[in-house]
N, C-alpha and C positions, 0 to 999 in steps of 0.2 A: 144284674140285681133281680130278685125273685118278684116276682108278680104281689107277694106279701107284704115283701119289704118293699115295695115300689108304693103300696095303697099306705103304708103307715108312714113312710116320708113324706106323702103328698099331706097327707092328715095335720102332721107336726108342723110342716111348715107354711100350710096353708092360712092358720089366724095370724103371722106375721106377716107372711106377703102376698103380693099381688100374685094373681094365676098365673100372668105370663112367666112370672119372676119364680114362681115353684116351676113350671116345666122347661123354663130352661137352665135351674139347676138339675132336674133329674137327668136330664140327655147325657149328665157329667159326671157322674159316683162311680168310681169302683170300689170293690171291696175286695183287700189283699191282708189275708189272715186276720190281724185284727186291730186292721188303718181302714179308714175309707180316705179314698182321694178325690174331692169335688171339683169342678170345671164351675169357676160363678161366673155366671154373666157378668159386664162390667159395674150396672147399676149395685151390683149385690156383694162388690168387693169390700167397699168401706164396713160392709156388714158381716165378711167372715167370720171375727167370732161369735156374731150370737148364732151363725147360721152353723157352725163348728158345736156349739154346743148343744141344740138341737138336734144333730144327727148324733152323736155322742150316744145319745139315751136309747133313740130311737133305732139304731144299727144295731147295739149293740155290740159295740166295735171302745178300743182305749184308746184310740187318738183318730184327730182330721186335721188333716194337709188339705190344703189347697194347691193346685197345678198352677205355676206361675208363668214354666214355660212350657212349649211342644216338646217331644221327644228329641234330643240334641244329635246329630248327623255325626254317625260312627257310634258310640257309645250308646244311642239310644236312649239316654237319661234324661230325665225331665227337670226341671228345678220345681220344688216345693216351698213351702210356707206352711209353719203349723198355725192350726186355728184353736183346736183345743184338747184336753185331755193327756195322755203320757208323753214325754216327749222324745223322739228318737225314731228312726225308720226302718229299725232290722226288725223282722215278723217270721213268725212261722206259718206257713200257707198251706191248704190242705185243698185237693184235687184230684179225683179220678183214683182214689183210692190210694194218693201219692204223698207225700211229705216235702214242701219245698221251704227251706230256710234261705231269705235273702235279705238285701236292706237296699229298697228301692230309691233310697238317695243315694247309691252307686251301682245299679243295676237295671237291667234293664226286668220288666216283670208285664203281661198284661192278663186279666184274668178274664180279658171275652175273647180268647183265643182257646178256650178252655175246650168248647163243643170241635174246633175244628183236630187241635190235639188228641182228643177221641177219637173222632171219624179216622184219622191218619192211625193209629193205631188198629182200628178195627180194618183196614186192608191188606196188613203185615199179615205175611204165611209164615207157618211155621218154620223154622230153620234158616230164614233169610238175614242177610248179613244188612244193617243200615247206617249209613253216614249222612248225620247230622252236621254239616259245614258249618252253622251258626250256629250255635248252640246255648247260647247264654247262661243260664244257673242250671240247663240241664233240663226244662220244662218238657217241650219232647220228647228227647232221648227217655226219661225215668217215664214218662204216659205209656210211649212204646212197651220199654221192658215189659212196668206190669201188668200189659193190657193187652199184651200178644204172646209168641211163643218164639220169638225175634231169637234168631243162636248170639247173635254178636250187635253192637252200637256204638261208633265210632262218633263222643262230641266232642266235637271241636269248637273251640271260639279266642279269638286273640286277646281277649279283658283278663288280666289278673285276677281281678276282683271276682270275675264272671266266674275263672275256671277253679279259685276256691269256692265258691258255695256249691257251685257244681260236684266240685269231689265230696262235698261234704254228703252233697243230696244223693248222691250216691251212695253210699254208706249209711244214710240213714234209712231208703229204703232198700237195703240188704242189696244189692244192687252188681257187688265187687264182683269182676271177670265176668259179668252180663253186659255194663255199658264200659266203657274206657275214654277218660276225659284226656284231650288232646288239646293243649296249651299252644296260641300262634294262629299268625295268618294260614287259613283254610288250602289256601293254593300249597303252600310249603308243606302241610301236613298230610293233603291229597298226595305228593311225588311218592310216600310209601306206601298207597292203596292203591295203586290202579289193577284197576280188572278184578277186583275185590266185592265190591257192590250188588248187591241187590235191588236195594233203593236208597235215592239219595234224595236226601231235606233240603232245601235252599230259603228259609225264612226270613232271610232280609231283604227286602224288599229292594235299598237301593243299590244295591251289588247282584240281584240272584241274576240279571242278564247277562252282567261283565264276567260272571265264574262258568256259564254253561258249559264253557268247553271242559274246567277242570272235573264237573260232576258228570262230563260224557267221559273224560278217562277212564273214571273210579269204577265204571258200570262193568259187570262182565260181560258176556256174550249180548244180553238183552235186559230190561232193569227199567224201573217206574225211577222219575223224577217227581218230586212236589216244589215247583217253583212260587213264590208268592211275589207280585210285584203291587205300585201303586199306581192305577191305571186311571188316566185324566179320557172324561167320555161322557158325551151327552146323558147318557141312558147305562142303566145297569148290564143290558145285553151286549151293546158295545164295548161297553169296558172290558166281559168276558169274551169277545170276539179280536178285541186288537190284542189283550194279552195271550189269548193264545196263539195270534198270527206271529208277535214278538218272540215268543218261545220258540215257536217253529223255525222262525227262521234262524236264531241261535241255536238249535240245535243240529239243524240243517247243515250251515256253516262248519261247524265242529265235526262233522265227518258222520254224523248221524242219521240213523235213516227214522222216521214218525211211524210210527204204529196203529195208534191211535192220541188221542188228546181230546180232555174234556176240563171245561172252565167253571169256578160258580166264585160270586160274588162273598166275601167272608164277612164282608160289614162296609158301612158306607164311612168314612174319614172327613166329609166336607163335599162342598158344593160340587158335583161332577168332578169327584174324585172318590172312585172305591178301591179297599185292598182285594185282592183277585188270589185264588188257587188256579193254578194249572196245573194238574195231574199229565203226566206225559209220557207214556211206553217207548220207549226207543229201542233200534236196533243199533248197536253201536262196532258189529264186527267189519263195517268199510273206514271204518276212526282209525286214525292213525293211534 
């Protein structure tokens, strides 16, 4: 949320509640085309709708969900609760110059992944081939395309649900025979890419260790990996220190030889618990 819209949330909600009670609703808003999804403290539950209809005005957004549950394990989906205004969860989302249609009460969607979807895109060279393993509605894979000069995008993700908005979002941003949506578990759809890659995405967290070896197949001769895991760690430094120790050694394992590797912290999730990038160059010609 912008620094603007962060000062006129704090304004709206400020003559109903308490300070503590506005800033530990703000820690919780995103904004997904034109939903916002709140995180309320517990004191501020009985009060969702007026706190729904509050940001209403002040987002500038047709409807608010409340986050009922965390992200659910495999699917990623969150459970919701409306609080006010239209009701219903399929949105059109706009990004990095992209077009994403999705309905984030069956999909997984986050919008402060948005700057790191950038930076991944602005390290693609021209002509490089990428495989996207998770892929969900295609977030990535569509940033890449239009935001590099990527020849090929290989997204794959197992959700039905996922790999139609995906194909759609392809299609909407003119996209066809630039990315190629691949339906199915990632490992099964890797057995016809290997030695294909340039770089491969690994964006789920609680799988990107268990798949290293299949994203050291796909690589050809030598090829970046972006692994993201959820790293439990005193300090931000550790966290990027043990996941990339974890990386290496999964990559190790898998017949791969390290190149280099570098770590940075993407956002903090909870009490000594951050999400981590590891960027990882491998040489993968001792891989079986």
């Amino acid at each position: 949320m912008s620094i603007v819209r962060k000062r006129a949330v704090t304004q709206a909600l400020s003559g109903h509640f308490s300070e503590e009670e506005v800033k530990s609703s703000l820690k919780g808003i995103d904004i997904i085309g034109d939903m916002a999804i709140v995180k309320l403290p517990r004191a501020l539950e009985g009060r969702g709708h007026e706190v729904g209809e509050l940001l209403l005005g002040t987002l500038s957004v047709q409807s608010v969900y409340r986050q009922t549950t965390p992200a659910a394990p495999g699917t990623k989906v969150r459970g919701l609760e409306w609080l006010a205004g239209r009701v219903g969860t399929e949105t059109l989302h706009r990004e990095s110059g992209c077009l994403f249609h999705l309905d984030v009460g069956k999909v997984y969607f986050s919008p402060r992944l948005s700057h790191e979807r950038r930076r991944i895109a602005g390290l693609v060279m021209p002509g490089e081939v990428v495989v996207n393993m998770f892929a969900g509605v295609g977030t990535f894979s569509v940033v890449i395309a239009k935001n590099s000069e990527a020849a090929l995008i290989y997204s794959i993700d197992k959700s039905s649900e996922a790999c139609r908005y995906m194909a759609e979002n392809i299609r909407i941003n003119n996209l066809d025979g630039r990315v190629v949506a691949m339906g199915g578990d990632a490992r099964e759809a890797l057995r016809g890419l290997r030695r294909t890659a340039d770089r491969v995405l690994m964006p789920l967290p609680e799988l990107a260790l268990e798949y290293i070896p299949d994203a050291v197949a796909c690589l050809r001769d030598a090829g970046m990996v972006h692994v993201y895991l959820h790293q439990k760690a005193p300090t931000r430094v550790d966290a990027v220190r043990m996941a990339e120790a974890a990386v290496a050694d999964g990559s190790g394992a898998a017949g791969a030889a390290v190149v280099s590797s570098g770590g940075r912290v993407v956002r903090s999730i909870g009490r000594h618990l951050f999400q981590v990038a590891v960027d990882i160059q491998l040489d993968v010609r001792g891989a079986q």
